[in-house]
N, C-alpha and C positions, 0 to 999 in steps of 0.2 A: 492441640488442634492445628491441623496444616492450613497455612493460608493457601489463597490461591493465588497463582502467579499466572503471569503474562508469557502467552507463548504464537510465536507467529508461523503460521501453515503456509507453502505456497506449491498448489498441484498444478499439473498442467493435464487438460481434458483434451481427448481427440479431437481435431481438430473438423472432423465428417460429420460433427453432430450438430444438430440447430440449438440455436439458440436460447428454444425451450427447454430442451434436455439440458443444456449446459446450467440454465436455470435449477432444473429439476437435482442434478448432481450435486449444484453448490447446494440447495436447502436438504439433502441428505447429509451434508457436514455440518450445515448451522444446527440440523436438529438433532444431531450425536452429540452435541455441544451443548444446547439446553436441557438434552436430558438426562447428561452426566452434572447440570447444578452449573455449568460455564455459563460466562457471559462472552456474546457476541461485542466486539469494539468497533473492527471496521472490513468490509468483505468489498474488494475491488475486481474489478475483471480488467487486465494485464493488457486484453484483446489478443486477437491469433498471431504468433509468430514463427517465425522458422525455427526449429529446434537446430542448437549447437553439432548433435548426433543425430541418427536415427533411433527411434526408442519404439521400441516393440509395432515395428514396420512402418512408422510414422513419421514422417519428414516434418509435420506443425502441428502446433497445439497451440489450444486456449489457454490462458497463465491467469492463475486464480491466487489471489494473495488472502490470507483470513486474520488479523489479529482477535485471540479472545483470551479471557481468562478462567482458571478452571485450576484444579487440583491435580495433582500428577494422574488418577485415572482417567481422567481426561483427553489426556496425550495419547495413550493406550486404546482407547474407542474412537477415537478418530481416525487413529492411524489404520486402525482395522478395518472401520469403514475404507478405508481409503481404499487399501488393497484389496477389499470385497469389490468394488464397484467398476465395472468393466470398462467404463469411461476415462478410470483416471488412469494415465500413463505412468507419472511421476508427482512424487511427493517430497519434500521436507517439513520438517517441523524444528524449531529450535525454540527456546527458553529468550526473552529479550527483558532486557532491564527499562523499567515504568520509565526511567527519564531520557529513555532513547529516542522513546512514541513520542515526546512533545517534539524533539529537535526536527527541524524540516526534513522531510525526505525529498529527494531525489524524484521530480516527476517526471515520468514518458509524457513525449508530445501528445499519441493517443490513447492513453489510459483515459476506463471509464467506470469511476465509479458507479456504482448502480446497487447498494443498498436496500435505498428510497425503492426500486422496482422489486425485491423480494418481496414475498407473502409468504406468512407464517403457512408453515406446515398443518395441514388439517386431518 
C-alpha cells in the first residue's frame, strides 16, 4: 500500500481577478485534493507581485503556496486542474521531505495567510 507523502504546489493567478475569484480558484485546488483522499496542511496567499517574466501577457500575479498530502494521483489531478483553469498562469509542484515543514521558513513582510477565510466547497 503507497503511503501518502507531502507535496508543496505554488501557482500564481492573474493578477485582474478579485479577490473572490482568486478565492474561488484556490478552493478548486483544495477540492481536487479532498477528492483524490489528500489532506490539506497549509494554503497561503503570497499576495500580488510583479512576475520575474512576462507570462502569458501578464506582468503580476497572485502567488498561491499549497502544502498537502496525498498519493502520487494526486499530483496528476491537481496539476490538471491547474492547467484546466484559465486563472492560473503558472504552476510548480514538488515532493518535500515531512522534516523540512517543521524548520522555519522564510516569511514575506506581506504574506497573508488566509486558511481560516476558505469555506469548504459545496
Amino acid at each position: 500500500m503507497e503511503s501518502k507523502q507531502l507535496y508543496e504546489i505554488i501557482f500564481v493567478i492573474k493578477s485582474t481577478i478579485t479577490d473572490d475569484e482568486v478565492l474561488k480558484t484556490v478552493d478548486k485546488v483544495r477540492a481536487t485534493v479532498e477528492r483524490e483522499n489528500g489532506e490539506i496542511i497549509l494554503v497561503e496567499n503570497m499576495g500580488r507581485k510583479k512576475l520575474a517574466y512576462e507570462v502569458k501577457k501578464e506582468k503580476k500575479g497572485v502567488y498561491i503556496l499549497i502544502h498537502f498530502k496525498g498519493k502520487g494521483n494526486v499530483v496528476f489531478d491537481v496539476e490538471r486542474t491547474c492547467r484546466l483553469e484559465e486563472s492560473i498562469i503558472k504552476f510548480i509542484t514538488v515532493k518535500i521531505n515531512p522534516a523540512d515543514l517543521h524548520a522555519t521558513p522564510p516569511r514575506l513582510e506581506n504574506a497573508v495567510p488566509f486558511i481560516k477565510e476558505m469555506k469548504p466547497s459545496s
